[in-house]
DRENTORVEX-54461 format. One line per field, with one value per residue: residue number from 1; x, y, z of N, C-alpha, C in turn. Coordinates in nm, 3 decimals, padded with zeros to 5 digits. Each point is the difference from the previous one (the first is absolute). Example, Ala and Ser with C-alpha at 12.3 -4.5 7.8 and 13.67 -1.06 7.14 Angstrom:
n: [1, 2];
n.X: [01.319, -00.035];
n.Y: [-00.569, 00.105];
n.Z: [00.780, -00.072];
ca.X: [-00.089, 00.082];
ca.Y: [00.119, 00.119];
ca.Z: [00.000, 00.006];
c.X: [00.090, -00.077];
c.Y: [00.120, 00.109];
c.Z: [00.000, 00.073];
END
This chain:
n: [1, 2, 3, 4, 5, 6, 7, 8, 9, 10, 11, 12, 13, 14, 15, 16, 17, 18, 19, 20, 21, 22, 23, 24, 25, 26, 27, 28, 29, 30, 31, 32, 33, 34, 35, 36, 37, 38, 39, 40, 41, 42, 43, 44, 45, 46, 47, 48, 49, 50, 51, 52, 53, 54, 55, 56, 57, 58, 59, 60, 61, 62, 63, 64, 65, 66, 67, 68, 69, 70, 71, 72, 73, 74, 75, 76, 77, 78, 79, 80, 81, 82, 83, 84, 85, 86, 87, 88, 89, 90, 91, 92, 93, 94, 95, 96, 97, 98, 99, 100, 101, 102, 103, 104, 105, 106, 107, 108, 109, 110, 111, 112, 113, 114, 115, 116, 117, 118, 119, 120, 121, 122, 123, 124, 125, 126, 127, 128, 129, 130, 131, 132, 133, 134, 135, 136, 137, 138, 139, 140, 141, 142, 143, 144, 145, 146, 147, 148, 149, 150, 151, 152, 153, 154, 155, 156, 157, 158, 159, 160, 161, 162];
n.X: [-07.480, -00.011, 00.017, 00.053, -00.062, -00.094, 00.063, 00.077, -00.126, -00.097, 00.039, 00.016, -00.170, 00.006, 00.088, 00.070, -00.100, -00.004, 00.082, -00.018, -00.133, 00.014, 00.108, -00.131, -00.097, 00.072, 00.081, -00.043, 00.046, 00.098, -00.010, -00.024, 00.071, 00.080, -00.033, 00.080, 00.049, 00.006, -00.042, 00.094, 00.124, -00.026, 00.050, 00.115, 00.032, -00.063, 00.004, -00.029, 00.111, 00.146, -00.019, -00.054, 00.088, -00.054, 00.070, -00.004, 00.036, -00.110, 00.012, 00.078, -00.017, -00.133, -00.003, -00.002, -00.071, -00.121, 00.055, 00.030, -00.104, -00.026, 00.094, -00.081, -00.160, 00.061, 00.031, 00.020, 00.007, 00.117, 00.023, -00.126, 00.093, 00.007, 00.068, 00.026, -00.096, -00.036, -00.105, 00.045, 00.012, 00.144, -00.051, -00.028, 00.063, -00.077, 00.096, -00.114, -00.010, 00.086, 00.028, -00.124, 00.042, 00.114, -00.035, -00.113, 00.046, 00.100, -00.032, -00.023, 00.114, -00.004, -00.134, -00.099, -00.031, -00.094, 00.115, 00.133, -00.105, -00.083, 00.130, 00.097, -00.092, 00.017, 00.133, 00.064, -00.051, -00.010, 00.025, -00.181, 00.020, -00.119, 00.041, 00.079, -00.127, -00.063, 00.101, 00.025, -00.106, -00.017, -00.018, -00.017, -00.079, 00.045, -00.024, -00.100, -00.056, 00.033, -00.031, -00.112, 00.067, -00.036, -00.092, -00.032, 00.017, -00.021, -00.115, -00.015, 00.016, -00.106, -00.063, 00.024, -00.030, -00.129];
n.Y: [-01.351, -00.027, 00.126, 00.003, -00.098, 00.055, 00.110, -00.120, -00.044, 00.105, 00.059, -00.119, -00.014, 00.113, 00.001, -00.094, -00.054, 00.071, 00.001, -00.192, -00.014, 00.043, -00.093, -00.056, 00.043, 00.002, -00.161, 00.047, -00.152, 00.104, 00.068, -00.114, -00.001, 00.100, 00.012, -00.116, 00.009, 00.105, -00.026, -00.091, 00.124, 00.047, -00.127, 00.013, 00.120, -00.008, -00.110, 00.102, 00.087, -00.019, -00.089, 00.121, 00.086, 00.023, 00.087, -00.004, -00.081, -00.011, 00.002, -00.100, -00.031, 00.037, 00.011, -00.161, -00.067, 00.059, -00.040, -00.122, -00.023, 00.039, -00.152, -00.026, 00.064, -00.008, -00.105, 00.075, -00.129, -00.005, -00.127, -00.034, -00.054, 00.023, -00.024, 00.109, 00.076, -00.112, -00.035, -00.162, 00.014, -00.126, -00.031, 00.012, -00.045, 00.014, -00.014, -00.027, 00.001, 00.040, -00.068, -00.107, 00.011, -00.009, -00.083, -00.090, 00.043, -00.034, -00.137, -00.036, 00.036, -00.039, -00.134, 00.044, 00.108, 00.054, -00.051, 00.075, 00.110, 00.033, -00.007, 00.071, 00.158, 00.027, -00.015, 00.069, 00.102, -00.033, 00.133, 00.054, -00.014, -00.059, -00.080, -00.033, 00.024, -00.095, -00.121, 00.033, -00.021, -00.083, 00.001, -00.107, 00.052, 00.096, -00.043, -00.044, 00.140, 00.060, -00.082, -00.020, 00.140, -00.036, -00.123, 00.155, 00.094, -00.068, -00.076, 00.174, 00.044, -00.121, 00.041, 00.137, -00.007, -00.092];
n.Z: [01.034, 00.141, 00.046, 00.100, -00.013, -00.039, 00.083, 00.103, -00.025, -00.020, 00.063, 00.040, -00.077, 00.016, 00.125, -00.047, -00.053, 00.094, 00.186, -00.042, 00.015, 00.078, 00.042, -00.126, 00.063, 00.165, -00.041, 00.099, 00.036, 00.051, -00.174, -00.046, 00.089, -00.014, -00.161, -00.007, 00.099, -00.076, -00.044, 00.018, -00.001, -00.114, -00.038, 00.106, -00.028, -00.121, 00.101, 00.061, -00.122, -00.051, 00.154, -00.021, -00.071, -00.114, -00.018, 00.132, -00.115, -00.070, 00.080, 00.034, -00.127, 00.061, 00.126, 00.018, -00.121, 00.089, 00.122, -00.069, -00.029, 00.088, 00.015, -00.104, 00.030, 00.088, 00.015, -00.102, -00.028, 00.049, 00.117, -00.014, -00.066, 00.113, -00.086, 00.075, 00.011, 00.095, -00.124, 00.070, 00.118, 00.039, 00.095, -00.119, -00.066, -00.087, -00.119, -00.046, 00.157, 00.054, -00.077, 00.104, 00.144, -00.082, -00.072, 00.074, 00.083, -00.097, -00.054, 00.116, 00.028, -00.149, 00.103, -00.001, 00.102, -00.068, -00.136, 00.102, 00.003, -00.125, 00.002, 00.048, 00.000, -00.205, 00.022, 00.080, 00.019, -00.121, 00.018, -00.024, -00.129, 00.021, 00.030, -00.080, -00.091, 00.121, -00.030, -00.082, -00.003, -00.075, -00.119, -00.030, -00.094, 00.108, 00.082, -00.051, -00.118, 00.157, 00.056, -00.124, 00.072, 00.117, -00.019, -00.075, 00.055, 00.089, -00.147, -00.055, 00.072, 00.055, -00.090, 00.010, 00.100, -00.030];
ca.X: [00.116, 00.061, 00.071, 00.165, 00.021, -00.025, 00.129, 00.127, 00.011, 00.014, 00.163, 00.076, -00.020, 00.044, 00.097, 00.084, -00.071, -00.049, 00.116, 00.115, -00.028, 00.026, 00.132, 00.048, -00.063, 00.071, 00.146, 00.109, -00.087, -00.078, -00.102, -00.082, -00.055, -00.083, -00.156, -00.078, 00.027, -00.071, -00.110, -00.122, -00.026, -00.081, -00.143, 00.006, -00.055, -00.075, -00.025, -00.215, -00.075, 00.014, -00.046, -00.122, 00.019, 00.022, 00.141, 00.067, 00.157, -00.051, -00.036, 00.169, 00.063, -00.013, 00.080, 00.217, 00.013, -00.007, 00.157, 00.084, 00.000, 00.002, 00.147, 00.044, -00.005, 00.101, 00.141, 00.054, 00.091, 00.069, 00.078, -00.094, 00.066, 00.131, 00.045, 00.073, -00.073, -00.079, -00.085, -00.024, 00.121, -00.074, 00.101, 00.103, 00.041, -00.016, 00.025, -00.082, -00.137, 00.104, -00.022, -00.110, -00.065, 00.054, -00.045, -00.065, 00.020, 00.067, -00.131, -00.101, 00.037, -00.021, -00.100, -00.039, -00.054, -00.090, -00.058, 00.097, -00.070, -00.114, 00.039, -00.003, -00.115, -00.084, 00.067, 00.044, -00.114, -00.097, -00.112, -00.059, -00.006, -00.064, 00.085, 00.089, -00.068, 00.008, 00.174, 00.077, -00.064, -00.035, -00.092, 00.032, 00.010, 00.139, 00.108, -00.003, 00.105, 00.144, 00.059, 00.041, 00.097, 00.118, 00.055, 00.009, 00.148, 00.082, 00.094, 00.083, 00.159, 00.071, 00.038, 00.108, 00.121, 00.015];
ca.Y: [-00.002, 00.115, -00.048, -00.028, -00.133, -00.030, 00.134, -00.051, -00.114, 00.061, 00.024, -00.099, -00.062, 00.040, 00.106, -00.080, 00.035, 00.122, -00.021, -00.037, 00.086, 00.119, -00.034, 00.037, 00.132, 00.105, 00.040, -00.013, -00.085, 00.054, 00.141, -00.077, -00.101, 00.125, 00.023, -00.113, 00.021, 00.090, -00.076, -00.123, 00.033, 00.107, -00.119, -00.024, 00.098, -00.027, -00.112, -00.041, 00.037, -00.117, -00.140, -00.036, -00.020, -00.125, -00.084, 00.089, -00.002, 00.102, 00.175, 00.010, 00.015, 00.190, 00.065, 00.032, 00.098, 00.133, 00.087, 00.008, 00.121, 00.101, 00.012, 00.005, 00.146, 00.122, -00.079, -00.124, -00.108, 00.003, -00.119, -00.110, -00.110, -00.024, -00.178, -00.016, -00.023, -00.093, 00.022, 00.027, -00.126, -00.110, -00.103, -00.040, 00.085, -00.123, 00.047, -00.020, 00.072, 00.138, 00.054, 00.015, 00.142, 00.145, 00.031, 00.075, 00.119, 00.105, 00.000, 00.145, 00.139, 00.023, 00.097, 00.110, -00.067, -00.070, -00.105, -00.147, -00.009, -00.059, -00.197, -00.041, -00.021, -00.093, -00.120, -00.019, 00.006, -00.023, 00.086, 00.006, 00.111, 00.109, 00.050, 00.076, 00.113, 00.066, 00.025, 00.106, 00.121, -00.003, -00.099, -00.074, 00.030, 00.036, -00.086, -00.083, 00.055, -00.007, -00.161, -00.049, 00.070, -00.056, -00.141, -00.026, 00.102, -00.077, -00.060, 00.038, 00.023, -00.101, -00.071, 00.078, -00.033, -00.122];
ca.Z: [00.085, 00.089, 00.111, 00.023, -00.040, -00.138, -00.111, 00.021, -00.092, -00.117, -00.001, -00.034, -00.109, -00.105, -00.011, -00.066, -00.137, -00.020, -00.048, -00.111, -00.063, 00.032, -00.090, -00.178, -00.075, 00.033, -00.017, 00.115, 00.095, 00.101, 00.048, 00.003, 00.152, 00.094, -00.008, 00.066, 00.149, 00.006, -00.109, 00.094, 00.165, -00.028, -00.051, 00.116, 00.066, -00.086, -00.037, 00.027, -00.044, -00.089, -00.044, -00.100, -00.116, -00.079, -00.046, 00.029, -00.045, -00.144, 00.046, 00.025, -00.144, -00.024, 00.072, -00.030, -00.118, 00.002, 00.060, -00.093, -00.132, 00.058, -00.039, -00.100, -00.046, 00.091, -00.036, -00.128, 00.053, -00.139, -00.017, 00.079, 00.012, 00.030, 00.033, 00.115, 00.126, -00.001, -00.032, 00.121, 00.016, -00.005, 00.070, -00.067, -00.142, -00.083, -00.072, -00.050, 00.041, -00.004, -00.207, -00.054, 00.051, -00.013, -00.112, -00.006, 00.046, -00.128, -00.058, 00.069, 00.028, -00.096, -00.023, 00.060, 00.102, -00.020, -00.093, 00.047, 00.117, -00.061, -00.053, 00.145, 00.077, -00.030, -00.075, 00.134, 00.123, -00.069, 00.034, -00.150, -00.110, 00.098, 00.132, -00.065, -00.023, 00.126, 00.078, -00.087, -00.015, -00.140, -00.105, -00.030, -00.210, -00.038, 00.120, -00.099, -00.069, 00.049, 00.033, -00.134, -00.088, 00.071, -00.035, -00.158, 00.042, 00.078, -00.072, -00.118, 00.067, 00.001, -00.150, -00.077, 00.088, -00.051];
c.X: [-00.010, 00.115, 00.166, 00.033, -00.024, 00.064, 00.078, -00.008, -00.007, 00.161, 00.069, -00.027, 00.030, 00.108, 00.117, -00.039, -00.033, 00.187, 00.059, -00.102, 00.023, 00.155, 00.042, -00.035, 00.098, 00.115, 00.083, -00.050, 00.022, -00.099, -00.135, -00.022, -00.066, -00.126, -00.064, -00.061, -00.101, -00.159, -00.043, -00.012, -00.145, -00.200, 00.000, -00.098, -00.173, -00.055, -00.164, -00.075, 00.057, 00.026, -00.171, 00.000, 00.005, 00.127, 00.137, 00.151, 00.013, 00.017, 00.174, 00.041, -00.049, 00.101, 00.165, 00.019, -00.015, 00.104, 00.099, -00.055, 00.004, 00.186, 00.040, 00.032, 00.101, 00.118, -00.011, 00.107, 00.086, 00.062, -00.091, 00.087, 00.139, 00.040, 00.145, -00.064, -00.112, -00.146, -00.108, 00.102, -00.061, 00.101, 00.049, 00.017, 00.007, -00.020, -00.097, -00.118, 00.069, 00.002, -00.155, -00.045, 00.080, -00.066, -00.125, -00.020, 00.007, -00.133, -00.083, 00.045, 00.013, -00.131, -00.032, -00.027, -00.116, -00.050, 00.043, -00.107, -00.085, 00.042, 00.004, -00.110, -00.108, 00.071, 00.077, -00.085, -00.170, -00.155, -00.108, 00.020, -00.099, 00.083, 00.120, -00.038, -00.002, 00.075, 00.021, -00.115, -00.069, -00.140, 00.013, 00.063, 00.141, 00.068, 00.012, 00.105, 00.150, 00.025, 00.035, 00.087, 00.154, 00.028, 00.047, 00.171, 00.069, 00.009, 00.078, 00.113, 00.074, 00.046, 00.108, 00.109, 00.098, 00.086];
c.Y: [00.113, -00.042, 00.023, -00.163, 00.009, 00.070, -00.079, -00.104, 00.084, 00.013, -00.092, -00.039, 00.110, 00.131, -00.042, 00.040, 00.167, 00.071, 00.034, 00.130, 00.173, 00.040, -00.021, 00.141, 00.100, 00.049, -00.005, -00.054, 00.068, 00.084, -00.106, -00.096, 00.187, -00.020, -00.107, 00.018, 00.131, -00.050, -00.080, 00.108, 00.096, -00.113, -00.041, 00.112, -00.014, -00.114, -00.068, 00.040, -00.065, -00.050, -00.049, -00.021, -00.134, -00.094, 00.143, -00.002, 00.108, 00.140, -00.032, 00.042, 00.134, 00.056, 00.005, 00.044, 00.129, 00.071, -00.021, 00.077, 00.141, 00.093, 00.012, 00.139, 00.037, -00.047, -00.073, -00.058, 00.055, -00.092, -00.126, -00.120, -00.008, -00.137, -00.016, -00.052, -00.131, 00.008, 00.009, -00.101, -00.118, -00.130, -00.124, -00.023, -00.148, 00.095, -00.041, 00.104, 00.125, 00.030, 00.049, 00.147, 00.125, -00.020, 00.050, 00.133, 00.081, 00.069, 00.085, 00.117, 00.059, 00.114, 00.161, -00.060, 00.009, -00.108, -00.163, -00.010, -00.117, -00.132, -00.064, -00.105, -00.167, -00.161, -00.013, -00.017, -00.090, 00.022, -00.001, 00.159, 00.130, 00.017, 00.067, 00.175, 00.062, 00.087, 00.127, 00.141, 00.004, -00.044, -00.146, -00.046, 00.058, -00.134, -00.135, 00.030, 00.032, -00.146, -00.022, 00.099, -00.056, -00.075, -00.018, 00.036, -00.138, -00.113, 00.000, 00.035, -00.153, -00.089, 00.065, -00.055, -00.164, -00.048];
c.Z: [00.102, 00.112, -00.043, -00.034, -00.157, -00.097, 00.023, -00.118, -00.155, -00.033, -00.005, -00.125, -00.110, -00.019, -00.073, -00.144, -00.039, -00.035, -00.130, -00.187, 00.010, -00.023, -00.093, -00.008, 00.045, -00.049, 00.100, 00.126, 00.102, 00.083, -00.065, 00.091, 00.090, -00.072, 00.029, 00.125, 00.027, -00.029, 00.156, 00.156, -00.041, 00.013, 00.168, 00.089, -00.038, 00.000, 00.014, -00.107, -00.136, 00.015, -00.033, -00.103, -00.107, -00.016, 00.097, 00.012, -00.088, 00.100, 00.085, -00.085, -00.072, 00.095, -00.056, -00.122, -00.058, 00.038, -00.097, -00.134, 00.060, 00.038, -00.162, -00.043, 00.068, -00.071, -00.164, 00.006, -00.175, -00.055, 00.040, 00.018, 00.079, 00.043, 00.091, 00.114, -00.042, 00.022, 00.168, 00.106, -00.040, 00.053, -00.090, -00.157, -00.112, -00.114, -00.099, 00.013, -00.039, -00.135, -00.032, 00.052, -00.040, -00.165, 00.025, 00.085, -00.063, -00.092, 00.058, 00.007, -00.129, -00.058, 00.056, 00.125, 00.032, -00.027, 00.119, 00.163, -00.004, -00.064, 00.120, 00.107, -00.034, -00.012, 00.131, 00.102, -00.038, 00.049, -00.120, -00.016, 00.157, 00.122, -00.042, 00.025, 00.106, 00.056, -00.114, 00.000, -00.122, -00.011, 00.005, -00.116, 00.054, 00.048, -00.194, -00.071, 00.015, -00.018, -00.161, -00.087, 00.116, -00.070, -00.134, 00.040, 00.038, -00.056, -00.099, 00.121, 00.012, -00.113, -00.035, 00.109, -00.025, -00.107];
END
């Protein structure tokens, strides 16, 4: 991919998905559309050189996530769930979808954020275990091990909840 044509199309195909992933992990859809936004103007400035890259969504999803873990250390969230405010808008309200996304929301903000990065990434964004690694800074053996103590967490929370 080069060029000002081929970032317009990168960006259409995957700023929505990056987005709506960058909005479970943040907590707050709006300081998760800035790291969004931040992320593609930063792959914008950058673009001769990832758009070489293999998979250069994998390096959107280092950038905006990095700034948000980078908010964690400064800021501990003491409340991750506020169910006043709307997870993200939505032109319109079907009480079905609305039960499914504050549960699972809930469900996520439960985990660490580490652990709700790395579900995220792999079951939302359905990035591999290596790109994951990429994106977080890790191992892979870790990105594995986090995901199977999430999923163990997140179905003993949902059974007890059940």
């Amino acid at each position: 991919m080069r060029g000002g044509a081929d970032f317009a199309e990168f960006f259409d195909a995957n700023y929505g998905r990056v987005l709506r992933s960058v909005r479970l992990v943040a907590t707050d859809w709006q300081q998760a559309e800035d790291r969004t936004q931040e992320a593609f103007a930063r792959a914008y400035r950058h673009w001769s050189r990832v758009a070489e890259m293999e998979r250069p969504v994998t390096w959107v999803y280092v950038v905006a996530l990095n700034a948000e873990r980078r908010r964690w250390r400064r800021e501990p969230v003491e409340n991750p769930l506020d169910l006043a405010a709307p997870a993200e808008p939505s032109p319109f309200d079907l009480a079905g979808s609305v039960a499914t996304a504050v549960t699972v929301r809930h469900a996520l903000d439960r985990l660490t954020d580490r652990q709700r990065t790395i579900v995220v990434l792999r079951y939302f964004s359905d990035l591999k275990n290596g790109d994951i690694a990429q994106v977080m800074g890790c191992a892979e053996g870790t990105v594995k091990a986090t995901l199977h103590r999430a999923l163990l967490s997140l179905r003993i929370r949902m059974e007890s909840d059940a």
